[in-house]
ZADO-1210 file (C-alpha; in nm, 4 decimals, padded with zeros to 6 digits):
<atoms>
<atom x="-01.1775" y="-02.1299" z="-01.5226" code="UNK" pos="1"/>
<atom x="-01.2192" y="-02.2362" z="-01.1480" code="UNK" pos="2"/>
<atom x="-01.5556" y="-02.1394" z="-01.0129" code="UNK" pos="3"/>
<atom x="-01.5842" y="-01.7087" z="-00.8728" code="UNK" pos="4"/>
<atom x="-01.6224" y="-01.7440" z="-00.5026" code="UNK" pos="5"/>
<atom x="-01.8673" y="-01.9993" z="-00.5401" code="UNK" pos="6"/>
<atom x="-02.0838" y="-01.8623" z="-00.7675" code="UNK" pos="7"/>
<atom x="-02.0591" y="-01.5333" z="-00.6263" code="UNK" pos="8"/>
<atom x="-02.1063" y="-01.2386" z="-00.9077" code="UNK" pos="9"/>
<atom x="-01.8174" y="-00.9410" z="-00.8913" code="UNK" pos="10"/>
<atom x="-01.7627" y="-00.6238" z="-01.0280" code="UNK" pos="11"/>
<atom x="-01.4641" y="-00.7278" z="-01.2909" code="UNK" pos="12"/>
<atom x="-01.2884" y="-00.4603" z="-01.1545" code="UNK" pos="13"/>
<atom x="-01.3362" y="-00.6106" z="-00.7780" code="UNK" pos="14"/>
<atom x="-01.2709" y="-00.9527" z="-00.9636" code="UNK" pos="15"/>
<atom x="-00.9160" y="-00.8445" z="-01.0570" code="UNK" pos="16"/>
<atom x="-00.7999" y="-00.6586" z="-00.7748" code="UNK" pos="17"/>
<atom x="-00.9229" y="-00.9807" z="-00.5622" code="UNK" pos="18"/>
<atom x="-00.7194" y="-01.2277" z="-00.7793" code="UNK" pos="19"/>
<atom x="-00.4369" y="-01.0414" z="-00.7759" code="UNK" pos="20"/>
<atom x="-00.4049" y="-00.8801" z="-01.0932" code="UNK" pos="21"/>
<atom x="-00.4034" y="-00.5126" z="-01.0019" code="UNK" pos="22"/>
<atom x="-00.6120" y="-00.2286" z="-00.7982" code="UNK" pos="23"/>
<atom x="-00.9432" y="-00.1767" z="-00.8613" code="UNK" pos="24"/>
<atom x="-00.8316" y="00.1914" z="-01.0349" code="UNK" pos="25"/>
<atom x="-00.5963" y="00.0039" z="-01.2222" code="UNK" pos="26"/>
<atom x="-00.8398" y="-00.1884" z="-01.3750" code="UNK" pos="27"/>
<atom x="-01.0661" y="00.0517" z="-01.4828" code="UNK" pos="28"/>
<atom x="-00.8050" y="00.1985" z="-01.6420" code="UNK" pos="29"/>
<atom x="-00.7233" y="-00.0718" z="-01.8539" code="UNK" pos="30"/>
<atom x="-01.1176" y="-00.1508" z="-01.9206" code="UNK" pos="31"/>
<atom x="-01.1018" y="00.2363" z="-02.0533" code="UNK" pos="32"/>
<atom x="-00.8023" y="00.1703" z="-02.2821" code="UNK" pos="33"/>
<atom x="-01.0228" y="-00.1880" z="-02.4198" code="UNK" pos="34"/>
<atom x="-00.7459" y="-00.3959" z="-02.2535" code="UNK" pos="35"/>
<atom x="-00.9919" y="-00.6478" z="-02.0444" code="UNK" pos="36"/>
<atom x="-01.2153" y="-00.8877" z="-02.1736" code="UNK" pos="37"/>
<atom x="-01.4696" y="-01.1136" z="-02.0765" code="UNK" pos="38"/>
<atom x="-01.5939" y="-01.4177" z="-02.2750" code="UNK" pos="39"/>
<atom x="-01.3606" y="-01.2748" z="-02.5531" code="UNK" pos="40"/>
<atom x="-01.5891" y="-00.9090" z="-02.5325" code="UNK" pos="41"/>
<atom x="-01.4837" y="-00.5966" z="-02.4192" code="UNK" pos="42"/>
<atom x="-01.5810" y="-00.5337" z="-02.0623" code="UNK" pos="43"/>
<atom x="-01.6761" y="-00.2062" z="-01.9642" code="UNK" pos="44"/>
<atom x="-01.6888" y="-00.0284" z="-01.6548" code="UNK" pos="45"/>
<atom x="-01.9324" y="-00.2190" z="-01.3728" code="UNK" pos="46"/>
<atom x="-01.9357" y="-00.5576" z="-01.5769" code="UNK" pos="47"/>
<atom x="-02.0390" y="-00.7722" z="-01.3344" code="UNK" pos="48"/>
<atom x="-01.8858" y="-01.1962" z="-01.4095" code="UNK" pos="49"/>
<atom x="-01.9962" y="-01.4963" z="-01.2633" code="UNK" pos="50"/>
<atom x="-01.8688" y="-01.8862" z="-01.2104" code="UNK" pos="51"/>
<atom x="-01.9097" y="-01.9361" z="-01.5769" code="UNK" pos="52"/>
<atom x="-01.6753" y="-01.6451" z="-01.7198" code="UNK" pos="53"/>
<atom x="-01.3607" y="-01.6465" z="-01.8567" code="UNK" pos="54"/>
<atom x="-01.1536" y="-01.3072" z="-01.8150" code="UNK" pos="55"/>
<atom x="-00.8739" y="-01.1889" z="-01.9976" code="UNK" pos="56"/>
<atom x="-00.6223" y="-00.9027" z="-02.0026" code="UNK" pos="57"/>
<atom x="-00.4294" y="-00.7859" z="-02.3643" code="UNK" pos="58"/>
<atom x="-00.0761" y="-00.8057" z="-02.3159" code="UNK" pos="59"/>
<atom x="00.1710" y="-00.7464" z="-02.5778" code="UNK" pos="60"/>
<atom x="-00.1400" y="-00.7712" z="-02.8373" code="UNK" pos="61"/>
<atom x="-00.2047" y="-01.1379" z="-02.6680" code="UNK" pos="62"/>
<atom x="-00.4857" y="-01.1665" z="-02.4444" code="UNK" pos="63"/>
<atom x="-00.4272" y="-01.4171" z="-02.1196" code="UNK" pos="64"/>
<atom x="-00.6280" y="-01.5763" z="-01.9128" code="UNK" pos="65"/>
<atom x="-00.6506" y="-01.4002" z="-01.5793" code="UNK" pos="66"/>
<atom x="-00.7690" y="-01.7024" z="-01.2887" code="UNK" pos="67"/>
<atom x="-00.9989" y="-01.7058" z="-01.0428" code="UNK" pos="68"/>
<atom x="-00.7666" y="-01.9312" z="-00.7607" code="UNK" pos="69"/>
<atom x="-00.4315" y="-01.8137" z="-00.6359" code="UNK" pos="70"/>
<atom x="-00.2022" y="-01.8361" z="-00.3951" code="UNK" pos="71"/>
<atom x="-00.2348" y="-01.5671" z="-00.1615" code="UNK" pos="72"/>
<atom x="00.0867" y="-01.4243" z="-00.1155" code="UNK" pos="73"/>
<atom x="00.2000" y="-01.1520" z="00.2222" code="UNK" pos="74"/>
<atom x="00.5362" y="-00.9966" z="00.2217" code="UNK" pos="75"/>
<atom x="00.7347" y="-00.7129" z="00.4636" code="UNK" pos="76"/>
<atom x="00.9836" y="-00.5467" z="00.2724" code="UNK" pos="77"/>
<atom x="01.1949" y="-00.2918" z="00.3932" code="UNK" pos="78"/>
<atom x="01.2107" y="-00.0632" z="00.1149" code="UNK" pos="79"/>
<atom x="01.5511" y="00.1205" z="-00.0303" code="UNK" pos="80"/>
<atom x="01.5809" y="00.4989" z="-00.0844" code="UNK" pos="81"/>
<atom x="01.5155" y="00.6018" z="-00.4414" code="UNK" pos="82"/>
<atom x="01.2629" y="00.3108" z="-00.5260" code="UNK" pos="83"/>
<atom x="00.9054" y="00.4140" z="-00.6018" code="UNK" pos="84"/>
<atom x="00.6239" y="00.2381" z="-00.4425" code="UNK" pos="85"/>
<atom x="00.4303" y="00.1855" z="-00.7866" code="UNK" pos="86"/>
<atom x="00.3628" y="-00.1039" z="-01.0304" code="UNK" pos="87"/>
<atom x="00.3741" y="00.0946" z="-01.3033" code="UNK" pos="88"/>
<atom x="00.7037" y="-00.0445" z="-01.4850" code="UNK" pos="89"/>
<atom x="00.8174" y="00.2270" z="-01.7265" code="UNK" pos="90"/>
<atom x="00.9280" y="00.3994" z="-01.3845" code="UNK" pos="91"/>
<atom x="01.2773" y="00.2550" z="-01.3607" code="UNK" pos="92"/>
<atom x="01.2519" y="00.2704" z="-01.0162" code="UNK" pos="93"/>
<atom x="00.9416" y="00.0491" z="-00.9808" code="UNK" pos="94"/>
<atom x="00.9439" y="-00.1854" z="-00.6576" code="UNK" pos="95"/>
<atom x="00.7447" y="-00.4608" z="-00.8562" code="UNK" pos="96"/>
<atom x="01.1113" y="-00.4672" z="-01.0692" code="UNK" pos="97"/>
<atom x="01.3449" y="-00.4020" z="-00.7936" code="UNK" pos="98"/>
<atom x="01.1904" y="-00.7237" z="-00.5929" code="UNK" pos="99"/>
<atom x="01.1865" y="-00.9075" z="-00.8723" code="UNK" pos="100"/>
<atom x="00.8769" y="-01.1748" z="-00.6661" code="UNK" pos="101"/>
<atom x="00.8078" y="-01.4642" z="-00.9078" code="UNK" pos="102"/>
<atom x="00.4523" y="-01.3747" z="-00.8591" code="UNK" pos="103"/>
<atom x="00.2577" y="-01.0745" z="-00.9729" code="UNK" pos="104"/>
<atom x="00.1989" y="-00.8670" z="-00.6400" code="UNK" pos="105"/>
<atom x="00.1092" y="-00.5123" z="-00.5750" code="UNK" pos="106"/>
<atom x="00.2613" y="-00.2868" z="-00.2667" code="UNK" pos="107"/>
<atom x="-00.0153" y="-00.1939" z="-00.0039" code="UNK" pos="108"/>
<atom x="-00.0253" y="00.2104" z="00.0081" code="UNK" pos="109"/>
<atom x="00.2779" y="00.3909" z="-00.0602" code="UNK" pos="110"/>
<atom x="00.6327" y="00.5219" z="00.1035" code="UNK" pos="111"/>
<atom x="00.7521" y="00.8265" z="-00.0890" code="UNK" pos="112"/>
<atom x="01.1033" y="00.7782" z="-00.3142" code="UNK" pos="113"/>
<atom x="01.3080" y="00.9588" z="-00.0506" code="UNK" pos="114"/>
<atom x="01.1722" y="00.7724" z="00.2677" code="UNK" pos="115"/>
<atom x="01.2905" y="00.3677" z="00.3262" code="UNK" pos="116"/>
<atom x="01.1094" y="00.1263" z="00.5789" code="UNK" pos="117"/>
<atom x="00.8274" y="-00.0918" z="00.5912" code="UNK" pos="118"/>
<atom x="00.5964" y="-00.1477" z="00.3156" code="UNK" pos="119"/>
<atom x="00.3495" y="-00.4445" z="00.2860" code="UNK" pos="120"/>
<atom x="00.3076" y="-00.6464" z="-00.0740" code="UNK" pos="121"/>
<atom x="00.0133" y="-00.8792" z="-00.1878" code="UNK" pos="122"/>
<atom x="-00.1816" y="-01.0269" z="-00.4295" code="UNK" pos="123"/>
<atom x="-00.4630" y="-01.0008" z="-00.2101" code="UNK" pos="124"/>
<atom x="-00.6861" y="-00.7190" z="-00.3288" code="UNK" pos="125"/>
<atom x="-00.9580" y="-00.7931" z="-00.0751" code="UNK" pos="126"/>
<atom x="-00.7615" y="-00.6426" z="00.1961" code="UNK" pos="127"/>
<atom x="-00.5718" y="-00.3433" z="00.0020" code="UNK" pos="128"/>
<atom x="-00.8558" y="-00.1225" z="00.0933" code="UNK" pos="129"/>
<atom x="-00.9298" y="-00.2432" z="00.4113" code="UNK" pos="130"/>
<atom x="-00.5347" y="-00.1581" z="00.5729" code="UNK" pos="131"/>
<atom x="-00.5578" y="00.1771" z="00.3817" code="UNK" pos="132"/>
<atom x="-00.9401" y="00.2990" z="00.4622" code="UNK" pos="133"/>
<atom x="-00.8547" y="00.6094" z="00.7029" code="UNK" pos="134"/>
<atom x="-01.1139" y="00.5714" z="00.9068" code="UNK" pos="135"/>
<atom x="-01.0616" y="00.2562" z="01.0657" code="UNK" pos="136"/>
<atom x="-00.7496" y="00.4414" z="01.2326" code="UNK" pos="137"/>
<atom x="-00.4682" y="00.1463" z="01.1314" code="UNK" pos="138"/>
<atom x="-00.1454" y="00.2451" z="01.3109" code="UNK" pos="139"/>
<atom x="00.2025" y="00.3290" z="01.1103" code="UNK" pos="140"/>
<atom x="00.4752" y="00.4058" z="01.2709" code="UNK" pos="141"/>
<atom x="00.8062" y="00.6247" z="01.1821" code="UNK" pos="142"/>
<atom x="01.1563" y="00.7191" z="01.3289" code="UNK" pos="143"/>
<atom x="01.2048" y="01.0876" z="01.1850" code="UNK" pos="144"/>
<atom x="01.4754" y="01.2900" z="01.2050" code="UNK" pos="145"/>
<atom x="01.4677" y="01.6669" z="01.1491" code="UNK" pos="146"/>
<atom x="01.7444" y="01.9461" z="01.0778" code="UNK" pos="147"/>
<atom x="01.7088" y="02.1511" z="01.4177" code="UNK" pos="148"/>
<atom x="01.6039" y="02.0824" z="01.7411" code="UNK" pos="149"/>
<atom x="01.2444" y="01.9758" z="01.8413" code="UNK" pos="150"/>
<atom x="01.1157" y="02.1740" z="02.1157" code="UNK" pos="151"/>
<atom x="00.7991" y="02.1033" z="02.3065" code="UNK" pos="152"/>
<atom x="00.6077" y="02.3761" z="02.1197" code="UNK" pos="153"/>
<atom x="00.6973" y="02.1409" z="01.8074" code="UNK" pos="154"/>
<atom x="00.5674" y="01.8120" z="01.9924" code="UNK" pos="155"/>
<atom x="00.2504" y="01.9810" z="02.0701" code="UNK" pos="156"/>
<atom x="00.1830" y="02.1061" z="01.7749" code="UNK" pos="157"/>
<atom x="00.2012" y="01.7959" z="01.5485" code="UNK" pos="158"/>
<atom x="00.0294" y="01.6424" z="01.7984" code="UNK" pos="159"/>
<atom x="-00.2974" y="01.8554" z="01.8165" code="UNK" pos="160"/>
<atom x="-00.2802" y="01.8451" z="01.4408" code="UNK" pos="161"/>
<atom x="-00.1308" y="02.0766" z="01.1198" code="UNK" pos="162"/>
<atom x="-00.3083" y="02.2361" z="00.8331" code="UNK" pos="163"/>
<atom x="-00.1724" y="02.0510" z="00.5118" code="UNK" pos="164"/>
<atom x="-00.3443" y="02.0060" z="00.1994" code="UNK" pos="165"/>
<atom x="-00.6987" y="02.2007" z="00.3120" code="UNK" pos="166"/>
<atom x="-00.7454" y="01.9601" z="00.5503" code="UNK" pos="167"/>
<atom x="-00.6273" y="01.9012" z="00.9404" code="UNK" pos="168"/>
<atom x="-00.3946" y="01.5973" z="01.0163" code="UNK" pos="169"/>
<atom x="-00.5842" y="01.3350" z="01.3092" code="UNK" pos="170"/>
<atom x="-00.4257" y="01.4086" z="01.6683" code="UNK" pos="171"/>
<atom x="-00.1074" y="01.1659" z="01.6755" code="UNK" pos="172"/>
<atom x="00.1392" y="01.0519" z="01.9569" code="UNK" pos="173"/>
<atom x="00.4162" y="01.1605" z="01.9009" code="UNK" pos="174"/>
<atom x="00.7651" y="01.1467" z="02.1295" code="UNK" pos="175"/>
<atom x="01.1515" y="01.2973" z="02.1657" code="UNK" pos="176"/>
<atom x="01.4130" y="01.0819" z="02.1166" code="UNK" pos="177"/>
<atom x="01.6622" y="01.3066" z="02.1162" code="UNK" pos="178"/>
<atom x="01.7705" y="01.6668" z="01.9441" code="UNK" pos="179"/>
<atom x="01.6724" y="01.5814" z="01.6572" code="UNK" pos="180"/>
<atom x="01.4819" y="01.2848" z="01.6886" code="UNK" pos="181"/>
<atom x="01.1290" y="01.1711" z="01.7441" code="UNK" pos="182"/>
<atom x="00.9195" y="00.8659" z="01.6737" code="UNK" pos="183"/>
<atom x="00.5598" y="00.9350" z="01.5294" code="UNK" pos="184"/>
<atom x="00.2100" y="00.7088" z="01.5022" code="UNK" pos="185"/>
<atom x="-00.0279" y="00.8369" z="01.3092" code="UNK" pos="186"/>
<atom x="-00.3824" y="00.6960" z="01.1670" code="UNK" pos="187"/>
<atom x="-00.3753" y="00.8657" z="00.8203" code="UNK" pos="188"/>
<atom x="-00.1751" y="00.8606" z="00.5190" code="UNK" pos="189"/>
<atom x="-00.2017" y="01.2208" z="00.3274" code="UNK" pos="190"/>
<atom x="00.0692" y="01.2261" z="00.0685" code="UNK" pos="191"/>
<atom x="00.4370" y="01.3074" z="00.2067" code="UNK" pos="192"/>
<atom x="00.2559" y="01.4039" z="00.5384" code="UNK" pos="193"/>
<atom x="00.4883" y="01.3703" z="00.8072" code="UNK" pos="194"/>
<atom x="00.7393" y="01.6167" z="00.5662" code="UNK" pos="195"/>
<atom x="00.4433" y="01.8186" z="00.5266" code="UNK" pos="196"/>
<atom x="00.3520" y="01.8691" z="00.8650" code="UNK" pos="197"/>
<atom x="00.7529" y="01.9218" z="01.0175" code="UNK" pos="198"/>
<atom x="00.7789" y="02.1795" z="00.7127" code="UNK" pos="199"/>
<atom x="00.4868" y="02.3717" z="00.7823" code="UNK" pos="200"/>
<atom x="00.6501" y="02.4088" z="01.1024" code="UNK" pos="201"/>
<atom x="00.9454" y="02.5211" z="00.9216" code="UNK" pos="202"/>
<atom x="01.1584" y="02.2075" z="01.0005" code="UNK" pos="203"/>
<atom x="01.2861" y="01.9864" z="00.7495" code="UNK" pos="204"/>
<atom x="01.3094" y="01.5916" z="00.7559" code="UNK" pos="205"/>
<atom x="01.6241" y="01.4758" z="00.6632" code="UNK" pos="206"/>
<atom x="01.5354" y="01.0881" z="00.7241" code="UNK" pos="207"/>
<atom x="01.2515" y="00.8748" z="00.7617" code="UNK" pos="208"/>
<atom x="01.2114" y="00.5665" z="00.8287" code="UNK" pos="209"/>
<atom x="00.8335" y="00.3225" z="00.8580" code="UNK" pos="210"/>
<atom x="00.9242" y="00.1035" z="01.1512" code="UNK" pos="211"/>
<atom x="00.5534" y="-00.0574" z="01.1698" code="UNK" pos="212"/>
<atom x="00.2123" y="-00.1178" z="01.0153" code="UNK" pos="213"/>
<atom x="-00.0313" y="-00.2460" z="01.2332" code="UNK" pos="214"/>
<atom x="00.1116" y="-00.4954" z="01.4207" code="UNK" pos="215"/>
<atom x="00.3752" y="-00.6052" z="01.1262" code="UNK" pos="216"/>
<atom x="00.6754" y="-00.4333" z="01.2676" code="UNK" pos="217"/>
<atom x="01.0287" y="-00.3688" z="01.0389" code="UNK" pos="218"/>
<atom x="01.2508" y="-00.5780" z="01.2821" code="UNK" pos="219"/>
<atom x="01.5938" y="-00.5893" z="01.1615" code="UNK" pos="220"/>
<atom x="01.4845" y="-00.6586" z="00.8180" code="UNK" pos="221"/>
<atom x="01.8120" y="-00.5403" z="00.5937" code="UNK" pos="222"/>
<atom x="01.7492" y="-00.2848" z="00.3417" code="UNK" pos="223"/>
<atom x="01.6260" y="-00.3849" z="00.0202" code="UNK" pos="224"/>
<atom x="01.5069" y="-00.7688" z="00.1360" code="UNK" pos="225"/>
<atom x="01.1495" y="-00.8810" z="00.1867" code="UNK" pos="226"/>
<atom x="01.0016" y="-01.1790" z="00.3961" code="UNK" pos="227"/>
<atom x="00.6423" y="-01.3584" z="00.4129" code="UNK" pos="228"/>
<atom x="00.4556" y="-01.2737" z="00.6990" code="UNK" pos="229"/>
<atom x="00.3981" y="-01.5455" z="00.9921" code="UNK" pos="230"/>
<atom x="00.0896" y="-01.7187" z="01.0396" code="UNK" pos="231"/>
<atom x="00.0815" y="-01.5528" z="01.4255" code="UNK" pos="232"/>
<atom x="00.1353" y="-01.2265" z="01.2171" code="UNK" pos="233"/>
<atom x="-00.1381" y="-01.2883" z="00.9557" code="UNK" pos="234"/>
<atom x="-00.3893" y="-01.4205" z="01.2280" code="UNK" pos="235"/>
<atom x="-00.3261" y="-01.0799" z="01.4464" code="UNK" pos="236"/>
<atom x="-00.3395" y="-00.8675" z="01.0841" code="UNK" pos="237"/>
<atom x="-00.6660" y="-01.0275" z="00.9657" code="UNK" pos="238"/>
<atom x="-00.8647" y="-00.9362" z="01.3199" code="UNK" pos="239"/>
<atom x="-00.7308" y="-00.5764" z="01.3560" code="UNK" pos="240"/>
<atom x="-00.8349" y="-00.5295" z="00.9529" code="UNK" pos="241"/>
<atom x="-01.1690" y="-00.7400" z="01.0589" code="UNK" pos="242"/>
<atom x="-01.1505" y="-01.0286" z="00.8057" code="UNK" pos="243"/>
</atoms>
């Protein structure tokens, strides 16, 4: 195996969400279920593997290699209705399946079944949990339609902030389109929060679409087709997510 970051010692489960193998949860899961190895011994949870490791992974009762160099791989894809954002591939929906990428990646965050937009894939663990941390206030952006009219009592509302899940939503900008229609930014990503917040205001989203992360913006990328991010793109990504 190719030298660890020169030397440098990981946690295996940093190790494999670095190389692109899978989140860091994800691979304590599989060192609970004895499914990762290291120097052909079970690895347990906070293992810690150097340079002069070798790492594997059981699959299919065969245990392979996992390496320490790759490719670093960045894609935009604008993601269908009705496909999950998970890896997990007994969900026929799965969007590792559906893009069918000739190289193991993982989607960055999530966009529920029912929503379609922008969604960012890697096999770059080191910056999974940099986009997502919620504190560092990363932009996403969303065209939303609703099923009545939005009135400025509505605007200011979601704006200031909604009680969902125990917890207050972040002030957000928000803006009318038209009727029906508004564009939203926010810096958080609670589960199904936008639906959350427009039904706790007893409206009810009846499309949504991610238009932008960051500075990685949709375009008019078709439904259901992916592209590698630029270099200008990457360079601009890298220094808002300070790498």
């Amino acid at each position: 195996m190719d030298k660890i970051l020169n030397q440098e010692k990981l946690r295996i489960n940093k190790f494999l969400s670095k190389y692109g193998y899978c989140s860091r949860r994800v691979a304590d899961e599989l060192i609970k279920q004895n499914k990762v190895f290291i120097n052909n011994h079970p690895a347990t949870l906070g293992s810690i593997v150097n340079s002069y490791d070798k790492i594997y992974i059981k699959e299919n009762s065969k245990l392979k290699e996992i390496e320490s160099q790759v490719d670093f791989v960045y894609i935009a894809f604008n993601k269908p209705l009705g496909i999950t954002s998970t890896t997990y591939r007994k969900d026929k929906s799965n969007i590792i399946d559906f893009i069918n990428y000739p190289k193991r990646i993982f989607p960055i965050g999530r966009l529920d079944k029912n929503s379609h937009g922008l969604i960012l894939l890697t096999n770059n663990g080191d910056i999974v949990n940099k986009i997502l941390r919620s504190e560092n206030n990363h932009e996403k952006e969303y065209l939303v339609r609703v099923n009545k009219e939005i009135t400025e009592d509505f605007l200011s509302k979601m704006r200031s902030g909604i009680k969902i899940l125990n917890q207050i939503t972040k002030p957000c900008k928000i803006w009318k389109l038209n009727e029906f229609t508004f564009r939203i930014i926010l810096t958080q990503g609670l589960n199904r929060q936008i639906r959350r917040m427009c039904e706790s205001l007893d409206y009810k989203v009846s499309y949504l679409k991610r238009t932008r992360i960051l500075n990685i913006k949709l375009g008019d990328l078709k439904i259901g087709k992916y592209r590698h991010l630029t270099n200008d793109e990457l360079n601009k990504l890298f220094e808002l997510i300070g790498i």
